[in-house]
C-alpha positions in Angstrom: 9.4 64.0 -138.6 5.8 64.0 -140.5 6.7 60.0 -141.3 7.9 59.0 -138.1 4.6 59.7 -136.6 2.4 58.2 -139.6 5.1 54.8 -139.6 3.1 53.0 -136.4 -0.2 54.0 -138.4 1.1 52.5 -141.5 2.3 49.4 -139.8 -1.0 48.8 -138.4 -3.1 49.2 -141.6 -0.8 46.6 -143.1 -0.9 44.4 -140.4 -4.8 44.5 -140.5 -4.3 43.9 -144.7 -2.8 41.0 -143.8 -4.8 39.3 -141.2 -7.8 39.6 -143.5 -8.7 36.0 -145.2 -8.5 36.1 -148.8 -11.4 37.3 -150.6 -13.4 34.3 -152.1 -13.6 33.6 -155.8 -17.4 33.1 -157.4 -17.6 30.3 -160.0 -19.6 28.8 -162.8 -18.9 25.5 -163.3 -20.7 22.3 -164.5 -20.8 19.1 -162.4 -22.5 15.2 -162.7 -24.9 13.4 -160.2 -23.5 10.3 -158.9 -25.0 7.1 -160.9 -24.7 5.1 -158.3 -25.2 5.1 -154.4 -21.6 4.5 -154.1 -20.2 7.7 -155.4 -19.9 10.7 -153.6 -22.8 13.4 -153.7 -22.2 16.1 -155.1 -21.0 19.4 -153.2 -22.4 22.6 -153.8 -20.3 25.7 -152.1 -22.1 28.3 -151.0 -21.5 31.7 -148.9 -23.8 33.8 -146.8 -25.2 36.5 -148.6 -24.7 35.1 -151.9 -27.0 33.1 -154.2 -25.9 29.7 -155.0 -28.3 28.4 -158.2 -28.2 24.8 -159.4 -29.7 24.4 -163.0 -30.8 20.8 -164.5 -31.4 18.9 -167.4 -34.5 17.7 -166.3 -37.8 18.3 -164.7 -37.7 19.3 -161.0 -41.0 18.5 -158.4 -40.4 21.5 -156.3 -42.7 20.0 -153.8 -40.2 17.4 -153.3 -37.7 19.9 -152.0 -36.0 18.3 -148.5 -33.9 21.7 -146.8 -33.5 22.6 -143.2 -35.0 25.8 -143.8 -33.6 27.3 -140.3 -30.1 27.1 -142.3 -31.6 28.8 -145.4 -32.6 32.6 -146.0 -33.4 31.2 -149.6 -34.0 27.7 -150.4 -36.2 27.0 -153.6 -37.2 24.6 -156.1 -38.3 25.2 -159.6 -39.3 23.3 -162.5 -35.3 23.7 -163.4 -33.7 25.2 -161.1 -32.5 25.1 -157.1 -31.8 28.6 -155.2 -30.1 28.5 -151.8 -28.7 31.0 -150.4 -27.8 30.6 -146.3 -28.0 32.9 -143.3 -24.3 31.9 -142.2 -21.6 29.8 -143.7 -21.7 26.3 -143.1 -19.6 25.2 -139.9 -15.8 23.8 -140.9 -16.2 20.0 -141.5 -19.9 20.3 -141.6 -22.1 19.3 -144.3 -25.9 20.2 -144.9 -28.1 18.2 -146.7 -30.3 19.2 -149.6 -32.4 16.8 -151.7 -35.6 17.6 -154.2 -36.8 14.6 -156.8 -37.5 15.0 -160.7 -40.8 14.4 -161.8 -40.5 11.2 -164.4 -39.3 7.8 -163.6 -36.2 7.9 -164.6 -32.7 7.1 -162.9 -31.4 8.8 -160.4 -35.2 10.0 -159.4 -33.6 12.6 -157.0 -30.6 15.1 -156.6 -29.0 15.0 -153.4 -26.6 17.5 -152.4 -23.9 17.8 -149.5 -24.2 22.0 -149.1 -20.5 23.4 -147.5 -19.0 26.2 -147.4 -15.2 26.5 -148.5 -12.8 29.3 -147.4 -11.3 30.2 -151.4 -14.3 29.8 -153.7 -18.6 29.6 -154.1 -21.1 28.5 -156.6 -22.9 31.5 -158.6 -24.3 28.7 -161.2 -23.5 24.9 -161.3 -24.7 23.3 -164.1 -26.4 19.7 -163.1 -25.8 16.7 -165.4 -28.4 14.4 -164.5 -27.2 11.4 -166.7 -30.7 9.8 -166.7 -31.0 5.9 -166.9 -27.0 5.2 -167.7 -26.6 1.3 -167.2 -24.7 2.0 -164.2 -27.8 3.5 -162.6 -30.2 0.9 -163.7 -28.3 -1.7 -162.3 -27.6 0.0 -159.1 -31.6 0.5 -158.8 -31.8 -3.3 -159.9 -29.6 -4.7 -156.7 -31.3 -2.2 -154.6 -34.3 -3.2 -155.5 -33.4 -7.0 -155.0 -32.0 -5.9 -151.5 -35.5 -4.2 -150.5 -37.7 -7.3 -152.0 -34.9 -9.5 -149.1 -35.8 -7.1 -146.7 -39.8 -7.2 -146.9 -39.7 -11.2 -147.1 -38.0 -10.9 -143.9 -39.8 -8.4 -142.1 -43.5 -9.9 -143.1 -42.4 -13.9 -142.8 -45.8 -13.8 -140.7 -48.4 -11.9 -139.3 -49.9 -10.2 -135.8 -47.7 -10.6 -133.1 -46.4 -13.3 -134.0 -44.8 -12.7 -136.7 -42.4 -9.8 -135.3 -41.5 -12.7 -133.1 -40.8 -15.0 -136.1 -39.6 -12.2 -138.4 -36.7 -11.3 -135.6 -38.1 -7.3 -135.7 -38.6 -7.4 -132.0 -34.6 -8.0 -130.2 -34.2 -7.9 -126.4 -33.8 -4.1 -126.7 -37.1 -3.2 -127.9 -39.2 -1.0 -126.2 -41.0 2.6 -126.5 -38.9 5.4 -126.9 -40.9 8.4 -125.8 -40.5 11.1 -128.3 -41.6 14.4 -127.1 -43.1 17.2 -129.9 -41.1 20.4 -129.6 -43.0 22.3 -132.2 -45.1 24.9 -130.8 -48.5 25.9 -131.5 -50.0 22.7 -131.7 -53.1 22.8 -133.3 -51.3 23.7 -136.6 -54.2 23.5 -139.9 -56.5 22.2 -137.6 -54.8 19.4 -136.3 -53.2 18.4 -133.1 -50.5 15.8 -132.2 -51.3 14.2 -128.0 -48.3 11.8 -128.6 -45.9 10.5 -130.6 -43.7 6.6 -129.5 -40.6 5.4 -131.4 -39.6 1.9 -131.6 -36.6 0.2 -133.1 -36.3 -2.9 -134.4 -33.4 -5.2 -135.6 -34.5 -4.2 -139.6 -35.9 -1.1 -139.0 -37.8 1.4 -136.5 -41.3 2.9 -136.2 -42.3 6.5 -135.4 -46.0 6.2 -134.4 -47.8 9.6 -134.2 -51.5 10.1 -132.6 -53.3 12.0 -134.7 -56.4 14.3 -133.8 -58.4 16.1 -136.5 -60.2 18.6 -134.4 -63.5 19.4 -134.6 -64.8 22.2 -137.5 -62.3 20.8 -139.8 -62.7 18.9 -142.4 -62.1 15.1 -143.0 -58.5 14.8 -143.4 -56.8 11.5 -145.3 -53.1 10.6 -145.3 -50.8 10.6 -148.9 -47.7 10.8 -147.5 -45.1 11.2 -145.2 -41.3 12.2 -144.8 -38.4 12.0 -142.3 -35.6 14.3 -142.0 -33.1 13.3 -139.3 -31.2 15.1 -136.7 -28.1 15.7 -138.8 -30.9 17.5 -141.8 -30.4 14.6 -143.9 -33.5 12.5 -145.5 -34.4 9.3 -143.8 -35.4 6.4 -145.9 -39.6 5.7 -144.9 -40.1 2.5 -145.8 -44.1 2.8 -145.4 -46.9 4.9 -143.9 -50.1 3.4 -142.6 -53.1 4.6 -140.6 -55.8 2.4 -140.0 -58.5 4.8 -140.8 -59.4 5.7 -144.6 -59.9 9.5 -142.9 -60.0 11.2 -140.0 -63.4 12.6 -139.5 -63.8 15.8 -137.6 -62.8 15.2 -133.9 -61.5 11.6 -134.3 -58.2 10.9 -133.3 -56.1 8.0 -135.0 -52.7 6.5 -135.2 -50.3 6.9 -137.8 -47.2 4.6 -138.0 -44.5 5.3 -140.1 -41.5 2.8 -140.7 -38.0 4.1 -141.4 -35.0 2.1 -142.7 -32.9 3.4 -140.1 -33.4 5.0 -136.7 -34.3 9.4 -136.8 -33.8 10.1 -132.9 -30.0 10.8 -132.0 -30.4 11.3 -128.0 -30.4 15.4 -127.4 -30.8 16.6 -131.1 -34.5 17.0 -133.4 -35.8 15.7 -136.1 -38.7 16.5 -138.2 -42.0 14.5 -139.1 -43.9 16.0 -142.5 -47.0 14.3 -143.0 -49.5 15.2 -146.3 -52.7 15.1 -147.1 -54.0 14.3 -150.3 -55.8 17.9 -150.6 -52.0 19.6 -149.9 -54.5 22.2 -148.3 -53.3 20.3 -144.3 -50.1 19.7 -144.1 -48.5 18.8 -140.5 -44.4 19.3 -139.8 -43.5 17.7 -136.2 -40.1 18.6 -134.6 -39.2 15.7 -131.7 -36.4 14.8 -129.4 -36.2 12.1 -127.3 -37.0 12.2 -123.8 
């Protein structure tokens, strides 16, 4: 009698056994970055709660480090090694993108990962071949550099006005694309951003931010700049300018940035990172368009 009244009990705990996914396997493994453009990048696997570490064979710049930290409860860059480790897994058919540079000259000058999660295995370690300067990579670097050298004939064929006219950057399309600034606080290190235009071209499109360098702070003078679209992957920036050598205290100037491709996707953000050369002042912008 005893089992009659356990068998629905026992049924159930099986049933429940058996609806639970498989349990996922952890892996070492060892793995190549692409030598060319035209391979794919190279996935990592990784699983909330767990530590997914990439090792190299050459020098990191951990300051280089491009993550959509919102995704990440760990996501850092060593002179060796990359940590990540995300709050959730990543979304079926979704990828995140991770990128952080090495610190000589040599080919490929940056890893670039597609992060996803998979439903059977994870990354503990992944050893990362880099496979510096092969001749595959040098003459990828070579034709891309020959494509680049093509693309600045074209785009500065003249100068002023004119020569977006002559140069074919300006199409019938091109206007200001309000972009609004979604990142609160404002005044972040001293500095505040009133506005922020995009524009896009036939070649390329501009992201022009208006910079104020309040007053009490100190001078403050552009390095650099980067560009993470809305999908969390790098966007190529073709060049920075701002037509003053500083911002003084209280002066407010324009910075233009030009990107290979469009950032804005109507109804999803992307990020503006803009250094200063004392590192002390750096300024992350999150936009949308209007």
């Amino acid at each position: 009698m005893t089992w009659l009244l356990l068998a629905p009990l026992l049924v159930a705990s099986t049933a429940a056994a058996q609806s639970q996914p498989p349990a996922r396997q952890r892996q070492d493994r060892r793995a190549s970055l692409p030598a060319t453009p035209a391979e794919p990048m190279l996935e990592l696997y990784v699983a909330a709660n767990n530590l997914t570490m990439a090792a190299f064979n050459g020098n990191l710049d951990p300051s280089s480090l491009l993550v959509d930290r919102t995704r990440f409860k760990w996501a850092e860059a060593s002179d060796h090694f990359l940590i990540l480790e995300p709050f959730a897994d990543v979304g079926p058919g979704e990828k995140l993108i991770v990128q952080v540079g090495f610190k000589d000259r040599a080919l490929p000058t940056k890893a670039v990962f597609a992060v996803v999660s998979k439903s059977d295995v994870m990354d503990g370690k992944v050893e990362v071949d880099r496979r510096a300067n092969t001749p595959e990579a040098l003459l990828a670097a070579l034709k891309q550099k020959e494509v680049e050298l093509e693309e600045l004939r074209t785009r500065y064929a003249g100068s002023g006005p004119a020569g977006l006219m002559l140069s074919e950057w300006l199409t019938d399309e091109s206007r200001p694309i309000p972009l609004v600034v979604t990142t609160p606080g404002g005044n972040r290190h001293g500095l505040m951003v009133p506005r922020v235009v995009g524009y896009q071209g036939k070649f390329s499109a501009l992201v022009a931010v208006r910079l104020r360098n309040l007053l009490g702070q100190k001078p403050w003078v552009l390095e650099q700049a980067r560009i993470t679209g809305a999908a969390g992957a790098p966007v190529e920036v073709l060049s920075i300018q701002m037509k003053q050598p500083q911002l003084d205290p209280g002066e407010e100037g324009l910075v233009v940035l030009e990107a290979k491709t469009p950032p804005w996707t109507a109804g999803k953000p992307f990020s503006v990172a803009l250094m200063d050369t004392s590192g002390q002042r750096p300024l992350s912008i999150n936009l949308m368009t209007k």
